[in-house]
C-alpha positions as a printed NumPy array, in Angstrom:
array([[ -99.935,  120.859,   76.742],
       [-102.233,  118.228,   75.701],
       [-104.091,  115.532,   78.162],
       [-101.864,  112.669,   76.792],
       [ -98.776,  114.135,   77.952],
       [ -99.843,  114.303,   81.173],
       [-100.321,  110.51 ,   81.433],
       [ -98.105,  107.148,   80.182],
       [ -99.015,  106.498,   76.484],
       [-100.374,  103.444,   74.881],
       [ -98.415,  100.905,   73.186],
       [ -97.423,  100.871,   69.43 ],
       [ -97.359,   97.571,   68.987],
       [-101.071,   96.566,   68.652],
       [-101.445,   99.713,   65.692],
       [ -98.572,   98.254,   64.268],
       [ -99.575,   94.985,   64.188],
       [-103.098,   96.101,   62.802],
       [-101.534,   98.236,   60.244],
       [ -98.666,   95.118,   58.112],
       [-101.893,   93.219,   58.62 ],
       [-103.941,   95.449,   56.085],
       [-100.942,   95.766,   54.484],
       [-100.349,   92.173,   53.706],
       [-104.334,   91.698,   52.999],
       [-104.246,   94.983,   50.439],
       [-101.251,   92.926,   48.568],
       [-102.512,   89.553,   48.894],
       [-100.197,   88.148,   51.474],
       [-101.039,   86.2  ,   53.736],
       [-100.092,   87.56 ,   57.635],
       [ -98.655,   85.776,   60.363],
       [ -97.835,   86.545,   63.833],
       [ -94.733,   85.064,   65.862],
       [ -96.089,   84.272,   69.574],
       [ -93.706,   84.13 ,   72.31 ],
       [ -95.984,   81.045,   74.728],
       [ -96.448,   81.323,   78.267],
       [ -99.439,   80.886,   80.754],
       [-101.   ,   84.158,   79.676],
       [-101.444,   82.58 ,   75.755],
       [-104.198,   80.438,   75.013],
       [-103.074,   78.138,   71.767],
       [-102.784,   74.538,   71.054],
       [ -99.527,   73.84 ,   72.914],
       [ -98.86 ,   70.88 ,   70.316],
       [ -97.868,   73.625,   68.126],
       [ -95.329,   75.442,   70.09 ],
       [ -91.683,   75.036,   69.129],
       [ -88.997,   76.359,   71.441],
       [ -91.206,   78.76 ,   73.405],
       [ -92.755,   80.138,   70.492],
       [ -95.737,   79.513,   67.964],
       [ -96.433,   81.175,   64.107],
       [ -99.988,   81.707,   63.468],
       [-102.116,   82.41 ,   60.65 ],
       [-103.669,   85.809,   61.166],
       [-105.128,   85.694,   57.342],
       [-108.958,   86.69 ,   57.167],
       [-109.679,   83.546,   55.429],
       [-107.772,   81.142,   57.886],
       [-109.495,   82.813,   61.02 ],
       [-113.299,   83.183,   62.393],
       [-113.94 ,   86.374,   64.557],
       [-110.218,   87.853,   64.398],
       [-110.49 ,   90.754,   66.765],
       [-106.878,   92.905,   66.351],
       [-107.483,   94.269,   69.748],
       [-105.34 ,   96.944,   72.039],
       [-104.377,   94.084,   74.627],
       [-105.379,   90.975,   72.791],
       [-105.759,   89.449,   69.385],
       [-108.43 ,   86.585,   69.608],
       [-109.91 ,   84.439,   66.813],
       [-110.766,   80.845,   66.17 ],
       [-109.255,   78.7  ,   63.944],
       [-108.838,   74.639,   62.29 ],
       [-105.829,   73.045,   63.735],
       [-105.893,   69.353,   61.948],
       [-109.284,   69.543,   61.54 ],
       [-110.203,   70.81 ,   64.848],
       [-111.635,   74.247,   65.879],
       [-109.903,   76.236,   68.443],
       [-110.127,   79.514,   70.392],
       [-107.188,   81.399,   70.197],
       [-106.557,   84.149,   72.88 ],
       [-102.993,   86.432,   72.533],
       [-101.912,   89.482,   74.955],
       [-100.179,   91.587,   72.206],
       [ -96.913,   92.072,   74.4  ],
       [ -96.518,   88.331,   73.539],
       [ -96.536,   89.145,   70.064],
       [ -92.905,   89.033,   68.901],
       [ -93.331,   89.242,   65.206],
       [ -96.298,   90.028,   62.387],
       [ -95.368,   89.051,   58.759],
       [ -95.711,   88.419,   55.605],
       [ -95.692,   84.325,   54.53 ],
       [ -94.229,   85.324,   50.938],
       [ -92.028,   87.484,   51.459],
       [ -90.663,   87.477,   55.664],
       [ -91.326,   91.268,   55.14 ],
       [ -92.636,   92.781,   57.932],
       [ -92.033,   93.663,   61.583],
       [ -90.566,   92.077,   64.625],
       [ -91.106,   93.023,   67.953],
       [ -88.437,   93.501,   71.704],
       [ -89.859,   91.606,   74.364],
       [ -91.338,   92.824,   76.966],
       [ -90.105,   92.075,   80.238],
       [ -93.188,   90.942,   82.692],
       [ -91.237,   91.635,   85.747],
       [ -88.411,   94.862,   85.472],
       [ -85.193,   93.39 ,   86.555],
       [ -84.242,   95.105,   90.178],
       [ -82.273,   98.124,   89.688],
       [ -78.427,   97.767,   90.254],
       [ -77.142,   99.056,   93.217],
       [ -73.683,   99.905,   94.767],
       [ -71.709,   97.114,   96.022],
       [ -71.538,   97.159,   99.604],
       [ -68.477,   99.042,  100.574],
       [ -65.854,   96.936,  102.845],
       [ -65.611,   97.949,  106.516],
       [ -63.126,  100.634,  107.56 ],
       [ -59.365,   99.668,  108.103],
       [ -60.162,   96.491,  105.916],
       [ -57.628,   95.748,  103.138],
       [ -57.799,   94.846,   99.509],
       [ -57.944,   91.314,   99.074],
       [ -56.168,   90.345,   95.848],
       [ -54.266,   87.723,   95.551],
       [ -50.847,   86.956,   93.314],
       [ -51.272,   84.125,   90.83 ],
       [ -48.211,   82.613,   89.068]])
């Protein structure tokens, strides 16, 4: 038994995300990522539609792009203007191709596990059903 099994493995997504990058860069697309926007994503909120922002991931559109295990961080020209761009990959919901939409999308990731179900509370003893007839 290896060490790894022992312990919780890493994510996929950020060697994913890494890998359709090259991809699109070997074949001259140009990759995007599909950001799902909360407090933990630093981007120009003037951007976001519905929740969500489309970047430019492209080597030539970005300064310092760092495809990291927990974050992908760059800077880039938004009308003009530079900005620092910070991302936690579980916010990444998509990385494609501009030509061609081919690529990979991404579940979300729940920040807080929903509450496991439990049994309904059972009624009291000697208590009876409580249906009614409807005409």
């Amino acid at each position: 038994m290896s060490a790894n099994q022992d312990t919780e493995s890493t994510s996929t997504r950020p060697y994913l995300i890494r890998a359709i990058h090259e991809w699109c860069c070997d074949n001259g697309y140009t990759p995007h990522i599909t950001v799902l926007v909360d407090r933990s994503v630093q981007v120009p909120l003037e951007y976001v539609k519905d929740g969500e922002i489309v970047l430019n991931v492209g080597l030539t559109a970005t300064t310092g792009l760092q495809l990291g295990n927990d974050y992908i961080s760059f800077k880039a020209r938004f009308s003009g203007a530079v900005r620092d761009i910070m991302v936690p990959v579980d916010q990444v919901t998509a990385v494609f191709a501009r030509e061609n939409r081919q690529g990979m999308a991404f579940p979300q990731i729940s920040k807080s596990a929903p509450a496991p179900e439990t049994d309904p509370p059972k009624p009291a003893a000697g208590a009876r059903p409580a249906l009614k007839r409807i005409k």
